[in-house]
C-alpha positions, 0 to 999 in steps of 0.5 A: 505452499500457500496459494499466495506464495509468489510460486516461482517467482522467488524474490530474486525474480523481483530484484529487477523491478525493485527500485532503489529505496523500494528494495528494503525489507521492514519487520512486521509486527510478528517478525515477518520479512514486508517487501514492497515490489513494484506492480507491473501488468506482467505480475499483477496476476499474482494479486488474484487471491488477495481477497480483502474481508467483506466488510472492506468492501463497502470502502475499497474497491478490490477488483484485478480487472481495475488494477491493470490501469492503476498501475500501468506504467505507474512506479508507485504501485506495488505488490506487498509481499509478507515473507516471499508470500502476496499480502497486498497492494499498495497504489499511490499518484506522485502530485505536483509539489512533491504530495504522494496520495495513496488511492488504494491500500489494500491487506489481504484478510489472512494477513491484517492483524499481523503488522505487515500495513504498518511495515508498508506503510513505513517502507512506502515513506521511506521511498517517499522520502528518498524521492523528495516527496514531501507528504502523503496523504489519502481520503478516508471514508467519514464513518470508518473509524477502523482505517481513521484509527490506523492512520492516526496511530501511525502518525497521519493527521485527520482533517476534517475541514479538507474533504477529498471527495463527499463522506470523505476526510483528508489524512495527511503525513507531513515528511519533510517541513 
């Protein structure tokens, strides 16, 4: 058993904290079963061995001791699970004027690679949708090239003229016109 599998907590467990659009699967790229199950403070432990490559951690900031006051009480913080097993964690704010933003995505090491940010990222729009959100969008750093890459090939458009913060660029992925 991996040390990531979700021990007892078998998928069934989650079902109650699954939200309607939140309870799809998507095929990752090597045809492994993406889930997304919301993050609460009673299952956030699970992400403690999520560890991410050193190189990321110039750009992201990974610490369990931050995630509990992301994701309390915010439904649109999640667990990514890749085949029952924690992949990552994806935390997002609802704005005003129906804008989702992602404030973390984050893909374990042993999991990139694989289609498992392209699976969550797929079933985050579709919850998105179905809530009536009409664009997502995130800041990503000016000099990682690797994540700018990722968005673009997946539909976001880069903005460079709409910094979110300093060394920053604005993605955006319009949903609904």
């Amino acid at each position: 058993i991996s040390r990531h599998k979700a021990l007892v907590l078998s998928l069934a467990h989650y079902d109650g904290l699954r939200h309607s659009a939140r309870n799809n699967t998507h095929k990752a790229g090597d045809n492994m079963d993406v889930s997304l199950v919301n993050a609460t403070l009673e299952n956030m432990e699970l992400l403690a061995g999520v560890s991410i490559p050193q190189q990321q951690n110039q750009y992201v900031n990974f610490e369990l001791s931050a995630v509990g006051y992301e994701i309390a009480g915010n439904p649109w913080a999640f667990i990514i699970l890749a085949d029952g097993c924690v992949a990552g964690y994806l935390c997002c704010d609802e704005l005003q004027g129906g804008e989702l933003m992602i404030k973390k995505f984050v893909v374990g090491a042993e999991f990139q690679r694989r289609g498992i940010g392209s699976a969550a990222l797929e079933l985050l729009r579709a919850a998105a949708r179905e809530a009536g959100c009409r664009e997502i969008y995130l800041s990503v750093a000016a000099d990682n090239s690797p994540a700018q890459d990722f968005y673009t090939r997946r539909g976001f458009s880069l903005d460079e003229s709409g910094c979110a913060e300093q060394g920053c660029w604005l993605c955006r992925d319009i949903l609904f016109d």
